[in-house]
N, C-alpha and C positions, 0 to 999 in steps of 0.2 A: 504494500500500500504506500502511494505518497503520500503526504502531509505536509502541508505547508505554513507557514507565520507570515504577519504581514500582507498578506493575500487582498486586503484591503487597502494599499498603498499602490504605486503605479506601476512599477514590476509588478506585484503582487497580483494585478487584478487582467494585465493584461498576460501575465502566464496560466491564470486560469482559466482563461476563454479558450487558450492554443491548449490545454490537456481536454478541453470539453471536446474541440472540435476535434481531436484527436481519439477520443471515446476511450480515453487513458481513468485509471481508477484513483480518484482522491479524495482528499479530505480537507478541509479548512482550518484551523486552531484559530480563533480569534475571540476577542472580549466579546464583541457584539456585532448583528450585521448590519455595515452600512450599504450606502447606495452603489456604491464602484460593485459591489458583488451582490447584491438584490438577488440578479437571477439565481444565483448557485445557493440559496439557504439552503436547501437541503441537504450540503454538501455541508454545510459549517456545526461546526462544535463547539459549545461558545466554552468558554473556560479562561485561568489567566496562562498566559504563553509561557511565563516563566514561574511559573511554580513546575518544582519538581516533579509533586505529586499528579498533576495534572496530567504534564505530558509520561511519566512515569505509566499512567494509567492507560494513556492512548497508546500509544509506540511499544512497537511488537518489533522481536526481532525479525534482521530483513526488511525491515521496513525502510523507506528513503523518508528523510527531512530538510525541506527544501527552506533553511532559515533567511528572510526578508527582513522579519522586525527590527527597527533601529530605530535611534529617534535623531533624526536629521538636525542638529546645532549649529547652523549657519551664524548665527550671532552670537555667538560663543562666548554662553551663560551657561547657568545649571549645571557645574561641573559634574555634582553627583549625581544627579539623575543621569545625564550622561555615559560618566563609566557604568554604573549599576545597570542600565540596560546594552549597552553597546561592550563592556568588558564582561563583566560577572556572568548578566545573563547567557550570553556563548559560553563563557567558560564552562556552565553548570549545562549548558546542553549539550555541549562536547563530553564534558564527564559522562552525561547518561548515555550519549550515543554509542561511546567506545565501550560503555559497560555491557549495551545492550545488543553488540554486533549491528548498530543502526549507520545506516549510510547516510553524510550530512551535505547537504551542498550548503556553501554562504557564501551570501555578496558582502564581501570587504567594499574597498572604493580606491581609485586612484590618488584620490585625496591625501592616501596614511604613506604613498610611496614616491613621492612628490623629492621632496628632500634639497628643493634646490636642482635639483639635477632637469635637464635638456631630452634626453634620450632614454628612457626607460622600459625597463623591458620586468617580467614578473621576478620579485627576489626571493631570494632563500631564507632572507629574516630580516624584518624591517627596523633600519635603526633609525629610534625616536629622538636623536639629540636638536634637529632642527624643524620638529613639529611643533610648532606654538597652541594650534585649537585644541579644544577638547573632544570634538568628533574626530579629529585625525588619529590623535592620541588614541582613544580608546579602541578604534579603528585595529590601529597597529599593533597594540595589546592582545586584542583577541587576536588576529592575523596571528600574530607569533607564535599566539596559545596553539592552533591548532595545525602551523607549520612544525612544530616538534611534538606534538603527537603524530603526526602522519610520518615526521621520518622515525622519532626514538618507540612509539608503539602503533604503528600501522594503521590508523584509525584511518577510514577508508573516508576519503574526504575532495570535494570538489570546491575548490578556493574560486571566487569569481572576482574581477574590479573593474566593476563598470566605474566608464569618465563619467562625464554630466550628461544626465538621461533626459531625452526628450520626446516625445510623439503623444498618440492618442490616448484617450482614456484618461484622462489626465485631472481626475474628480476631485481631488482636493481644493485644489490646485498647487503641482509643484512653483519653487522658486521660480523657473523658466517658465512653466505657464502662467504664472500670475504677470509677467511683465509682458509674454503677448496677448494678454488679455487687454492689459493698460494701452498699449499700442491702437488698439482699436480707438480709443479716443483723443490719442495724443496731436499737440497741435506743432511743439516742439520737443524735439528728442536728442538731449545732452547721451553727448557718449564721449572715449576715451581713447587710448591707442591702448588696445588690451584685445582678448580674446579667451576662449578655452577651446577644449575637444569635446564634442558632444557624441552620444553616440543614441541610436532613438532604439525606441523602446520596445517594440517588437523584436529589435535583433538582440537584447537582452533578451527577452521572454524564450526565443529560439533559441539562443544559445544552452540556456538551463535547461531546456526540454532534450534537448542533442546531448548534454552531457549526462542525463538522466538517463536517457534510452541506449546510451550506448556504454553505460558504465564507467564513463570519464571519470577518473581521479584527477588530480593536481594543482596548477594554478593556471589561469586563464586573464590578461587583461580584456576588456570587452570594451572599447573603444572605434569611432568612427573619424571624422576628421577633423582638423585646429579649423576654426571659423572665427575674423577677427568681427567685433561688434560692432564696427561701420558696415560692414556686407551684412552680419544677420538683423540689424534696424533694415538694410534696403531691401532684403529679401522679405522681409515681413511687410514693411511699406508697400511693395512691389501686389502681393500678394490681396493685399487687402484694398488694395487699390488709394493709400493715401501717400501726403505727399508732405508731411509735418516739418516745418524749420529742423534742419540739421547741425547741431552744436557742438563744435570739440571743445573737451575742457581737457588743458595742459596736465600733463602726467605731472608734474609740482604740484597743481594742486589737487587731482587726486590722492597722493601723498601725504599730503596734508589734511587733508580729508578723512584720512585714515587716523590718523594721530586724535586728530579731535572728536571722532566717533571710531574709537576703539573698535567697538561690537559689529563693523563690517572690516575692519583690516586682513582678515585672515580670505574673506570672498572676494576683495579688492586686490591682493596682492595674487589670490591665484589667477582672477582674469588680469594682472600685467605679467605674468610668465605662459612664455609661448611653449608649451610642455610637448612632445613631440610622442607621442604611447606607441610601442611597436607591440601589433595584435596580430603578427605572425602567425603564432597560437590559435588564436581564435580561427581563424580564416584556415590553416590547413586543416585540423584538428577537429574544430567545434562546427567546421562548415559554415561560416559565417561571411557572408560577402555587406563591409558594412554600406546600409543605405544613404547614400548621397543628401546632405543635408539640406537642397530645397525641395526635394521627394518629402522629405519628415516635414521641415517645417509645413509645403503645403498642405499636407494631411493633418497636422494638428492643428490649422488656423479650421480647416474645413469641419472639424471636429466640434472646434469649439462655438463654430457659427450655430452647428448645427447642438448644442447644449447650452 
């Protein structure tokens, strides 16, 4: 049986659409059901994801756990809420997995592997001396955890790290969707010499499904292409058909911007590094050919027209 956390999140909800149309046998863990997974209640268990006994209760040996939950710290507060579900809680679900012969996939994030470094490829153990956030941090704590179970006790495990995930289904709304939502009404649009890699969210959802079905261990970056944020305002512009005053503001004072509102410096500095993910992996391995980012973007503006 799979099982999956999170499933109500944006991976989450658009990998359970790809197991349904797949006629694949699952199961939901989640607090309660929201709208992103409506259709599949019958599929959900409600319970808390990390208690022990919970999933102690559900999870059978042989069984896959496809762990999603995290709690995304973009503004990098709540330090303890933080590690406590993004370190402790994997910790204690790796515990129970390798007690109970359970196969785990998790999505770490490119985020925790960053390091300052240009060229990145998946590592052997991630070191934390130039991670400032606490999503990174925590991030990398669990990553570590269960890159030395898999090499020092074999815990059969499918490491994932998606870049910045974007496409449909997008019910929350992620960070990235919330600001092309804003787009639809914007009259001017301040941007910066900056950029990230996005990679959309289907070819996430695919990916976990490929390494599921085919027994994939190890580690996987899931990454599509570097797109700088003058191209994705005019692609989105493009798309929606407006045409808002376009603003540069000098990277000093982005900078500076940062200093005096701490709680975006760590979001600010990742979009001024031009970070380069080689998803080699992905693509021979995982079978993943990633989708072209004005493919995604049109499909999630179409998306959200239509929501």
């Amino acid at each position: 049986m799979i099982f999956i956390t999170g499933a109500t999140g944006h991976i989450g909800n658009n990998l359970v659409r790809k197991l349904k149309q797949d006629n694949m046998d699952y199961r939901v863990l989640a607090r309660q059901v929201a709208k992103s997974i409506e259709p599949f209640k019958d599929k959900v268990i409600i319970g808390d994801i990390f208690s022990f006994d919970f999933l102690n209760d559900n999870l059978k040996e042989n069984d896959t756990l496809i762990h999603l939950a995290a709690y995304i710290n973009l503004k990098n507060d709540k330090e303890e809420l933080t590690a406590k579900i993004n370190f402790e809680g994997v910790k204690m679900i790796a515990d129970l997995c390798l007690s109970k012969k359970i196969r785990l996939v998790y999505t770490s994030s490119t985020d925790c592997i960053t390091n300052g470094d240009y060229n990145l490829s998946e590592p052997e153990n991630i070191n934390l001396d130039n991670l400032e956030g606490y999503y990174q941090k925590s991030k990398a704590l669990a990553t570590n955890y269960l890159l030395k179970l898999q090499k020092e006790q074999s815990l059969e495990c499918l490491i994932l790290y998606p870049s910045a995930v974007i496409g449909i289904n997008d019910f929350k709304p992620s960070a990235v969707g919330k600001e092309i939502r804003r787009c639809f009404k914007k009259h001017i649009c301040f941007y910066f010499h900056g950029g990230y890699n996005f990679v959309d969210v289907e070819d996430v959802a695919t990916a976990i499904l490929n390494g599921v079905k085919e027994n994939i261990n190890g580690s996987f970056i899931l990454s599509g292409e570097y797109i700088s944020l003058y191209k994705m305002y005019k692609l989105i512009f493009t798309s929606i058909k407006r045409k808002p005053l376009m603003i540069k503001i000098p990277v000093y004072l982005v900078k500076l911007g940062a200093k005096i509102f701490p709680k975006y410096k760590i979001m600010i500095y990742a979009l001024l590094t031009e970070h380069n993910f080689n998803n080699k992996k992905m693509v021979n391995l995982l079978k993943i050919n990633p989708t072209p980012i004005p493919i995604t973007l049109k499909n999630t503006i179409e998306w959200f027209k239509e929501n």
